[in-house]
C-alpha positions in Angstrom: -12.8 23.6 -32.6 -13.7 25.2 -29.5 -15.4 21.7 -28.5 -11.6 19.9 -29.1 -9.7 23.0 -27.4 -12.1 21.8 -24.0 -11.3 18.3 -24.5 -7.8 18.9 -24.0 -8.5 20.7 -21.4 -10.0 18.5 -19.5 -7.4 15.8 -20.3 -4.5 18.1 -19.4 -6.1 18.5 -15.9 -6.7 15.0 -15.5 -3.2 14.7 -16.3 -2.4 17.4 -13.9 -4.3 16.0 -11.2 -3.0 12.6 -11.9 0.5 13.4 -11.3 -0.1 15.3 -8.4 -1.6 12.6 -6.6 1.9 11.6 -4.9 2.8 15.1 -4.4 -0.5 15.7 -2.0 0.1 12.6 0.6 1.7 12.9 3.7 4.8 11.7 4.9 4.5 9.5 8.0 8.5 9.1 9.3 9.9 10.9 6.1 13.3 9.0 4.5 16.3 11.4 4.0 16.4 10.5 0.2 13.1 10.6 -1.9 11.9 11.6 -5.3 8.4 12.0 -6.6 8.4 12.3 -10.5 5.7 11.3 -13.4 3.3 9.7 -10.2 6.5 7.2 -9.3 7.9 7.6 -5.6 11.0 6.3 -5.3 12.8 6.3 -1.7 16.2 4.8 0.2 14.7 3.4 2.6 15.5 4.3 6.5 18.0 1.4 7.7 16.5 -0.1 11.1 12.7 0.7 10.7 9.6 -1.4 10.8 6.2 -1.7 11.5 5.8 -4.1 14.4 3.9 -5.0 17.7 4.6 -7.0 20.4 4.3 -10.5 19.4 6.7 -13.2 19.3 9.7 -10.9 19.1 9.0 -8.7 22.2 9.2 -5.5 20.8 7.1 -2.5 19.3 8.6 -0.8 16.2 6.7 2.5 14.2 9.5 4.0 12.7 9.3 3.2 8.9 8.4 5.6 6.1 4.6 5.8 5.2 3.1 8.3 2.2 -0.4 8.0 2.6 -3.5 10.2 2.4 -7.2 9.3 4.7 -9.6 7.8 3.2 -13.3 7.0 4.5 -15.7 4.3 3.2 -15.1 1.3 0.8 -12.2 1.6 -2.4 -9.6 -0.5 -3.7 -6.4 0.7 -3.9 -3.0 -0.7 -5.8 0.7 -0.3 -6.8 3.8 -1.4 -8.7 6.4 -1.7 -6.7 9.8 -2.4 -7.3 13.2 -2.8 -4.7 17.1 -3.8 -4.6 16.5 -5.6 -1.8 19.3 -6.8 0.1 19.2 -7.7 4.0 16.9 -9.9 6.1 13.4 -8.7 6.2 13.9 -5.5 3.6 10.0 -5.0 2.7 7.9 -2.7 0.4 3.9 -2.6 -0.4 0.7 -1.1 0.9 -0.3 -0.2 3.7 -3.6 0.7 5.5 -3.6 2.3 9.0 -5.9 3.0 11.3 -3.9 3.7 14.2 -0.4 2.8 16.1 -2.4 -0.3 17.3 -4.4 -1.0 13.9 -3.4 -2.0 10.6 -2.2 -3.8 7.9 0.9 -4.1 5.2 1.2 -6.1 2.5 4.0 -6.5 0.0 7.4 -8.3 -1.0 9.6 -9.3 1.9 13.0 -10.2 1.2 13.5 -13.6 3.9 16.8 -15.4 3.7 17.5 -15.0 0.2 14.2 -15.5 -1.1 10.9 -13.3 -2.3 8.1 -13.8 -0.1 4.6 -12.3 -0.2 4.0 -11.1 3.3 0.8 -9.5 5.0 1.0 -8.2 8.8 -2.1 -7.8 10.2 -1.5 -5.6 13.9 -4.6 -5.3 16.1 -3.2 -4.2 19.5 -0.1 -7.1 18.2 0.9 -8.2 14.9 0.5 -11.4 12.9 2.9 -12.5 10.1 1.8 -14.1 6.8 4.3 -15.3 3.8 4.1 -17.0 0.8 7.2 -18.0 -0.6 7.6 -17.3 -4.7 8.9 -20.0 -6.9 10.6 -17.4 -9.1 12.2 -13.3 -8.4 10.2 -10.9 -9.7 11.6 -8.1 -11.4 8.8 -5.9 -10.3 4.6 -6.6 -9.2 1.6 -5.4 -8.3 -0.4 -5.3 -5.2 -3.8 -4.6 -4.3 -5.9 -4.2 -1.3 -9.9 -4.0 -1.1 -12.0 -2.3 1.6 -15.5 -4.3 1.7 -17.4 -3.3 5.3 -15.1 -4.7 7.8 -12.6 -6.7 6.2 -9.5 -5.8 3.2 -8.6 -8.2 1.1 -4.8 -8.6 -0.3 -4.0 -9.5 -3.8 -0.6 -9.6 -5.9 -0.3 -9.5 -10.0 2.5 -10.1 -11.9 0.8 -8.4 -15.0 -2.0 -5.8 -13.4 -4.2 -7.9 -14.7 -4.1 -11.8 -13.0 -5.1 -11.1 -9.4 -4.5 -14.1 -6.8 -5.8 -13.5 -3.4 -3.0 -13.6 -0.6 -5.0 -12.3 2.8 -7.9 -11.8 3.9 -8.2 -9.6 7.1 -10.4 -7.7 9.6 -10.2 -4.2 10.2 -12.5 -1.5 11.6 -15.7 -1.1 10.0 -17.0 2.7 9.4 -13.3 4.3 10.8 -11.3 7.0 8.1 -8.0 5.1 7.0 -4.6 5.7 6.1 -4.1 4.4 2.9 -0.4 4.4 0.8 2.8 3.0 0.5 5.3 1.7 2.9 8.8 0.7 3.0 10.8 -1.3 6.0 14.3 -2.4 6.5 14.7 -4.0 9.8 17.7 -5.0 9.6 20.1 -3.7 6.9 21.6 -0.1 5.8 18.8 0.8 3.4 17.7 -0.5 0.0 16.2 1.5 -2.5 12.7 1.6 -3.2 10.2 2.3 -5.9 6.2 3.0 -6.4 4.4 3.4 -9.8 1.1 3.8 -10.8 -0.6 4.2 -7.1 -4.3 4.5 -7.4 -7.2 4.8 -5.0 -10.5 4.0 -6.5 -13.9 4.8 -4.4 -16.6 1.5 -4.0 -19.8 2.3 -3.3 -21.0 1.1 0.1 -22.5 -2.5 -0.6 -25.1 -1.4 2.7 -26.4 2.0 1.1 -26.9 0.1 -2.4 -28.8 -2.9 -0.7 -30.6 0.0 1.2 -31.7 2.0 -1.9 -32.3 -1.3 -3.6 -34.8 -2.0 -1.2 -36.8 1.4 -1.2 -37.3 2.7 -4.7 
């Protein structure tokens, strides 16, 4: 009896920890309007903000929302994410950050009326990646992997068919903002949701060659 009364111990603090996970990030340009409840963010996202550098249009933009905690070393992290969007360029996924000048976010871009999967990689300016879906997804996953110096993107429909969208440099061996972003360039605000955000350590592929090497 006493061994069950522990078991749901443990489980209710796994629980408890689970669905604090959200409530422990930090806000990065904090939206007027957001809820966390049962590990699901959901936002309105702040009309006329973006993540951008330089390039092609001109400009620098760092004024979208951004919940993320640091994270050092190798994981993989992923989401469901879900939006209303509306206007040119309303946007919602993952990102990783380095700093102002370094880093990458990945997600659903709404582009003249269609749903594209879009990855902007920024080292000192930004690069723009789509791929254009055949169909609208009601909702999806994303998911990005830290391997040494280079993340690798992936969407699901299901959380459990992974197709590869990006693969990117960034910064070897530098602590990284890691969590969810939202953008809307353009319009008045859409309204945004996150489910199910995880961060899951890798072991450093270098160390385990390392040890592999001198038993």
């Amino acid at each position: 009896m006493k061994k069950i009364f522990l078991s749901f111990c443990v489980l209710g603090m796994v629980n408890k920890i689970a669905a604090q996970t959200l409530e422990k990030m930090i806000w990065f340009n904090e939206p007027s309007k957001w809820e966390i409840k049962n590990n699901t963010l959901s936002m309105f996202v702040t009309p006329q903000s973006d993540y951008w550098r330089i390039s092609h249009y001109g400009f620098t933009v760092d004024d979208a929302p951004f919940l993320y905690s640091t994270y050092g070393g190798e994981f993989e992290a992923k989401v469901k994410i879900k939006g209303n969007y509306k206007a040119r360029f309303d946007q919602m996924g993952i990102m990783l950050r380095i700093d102002k000048e370094n880093y990458i976010k990945a997600g659903i871009e709404f582009v003249d009326g269609k749903y594209n999967l879009s990855t902007v990689v920024t080292h000192t300016t930004s690069d723009w990646s789509v791929i254009t879906l055949d169909k609208t997804p009601s909702d999806m996953w994303i998911k990005a992997v830290r391997r040494l110096d280079a993340v690798e993107i992936f969407y699901s429909f299901d959380d459990k068919n992974y197709i590869m969208m990006r693969n990117a440099h960034l910064q070897d061996n530098s602590p990284v903002m890691v969590g969810l972003m939202a953008a809307c360039p353009d319009g008045d605000g859409f309204n945004a949701v996150f489910e199910n955000f995880s961060v899951k350590h890798l072991p450093d592929e270098r160390r385990l060659k390392w040890l592999k090497n001198n038993k």
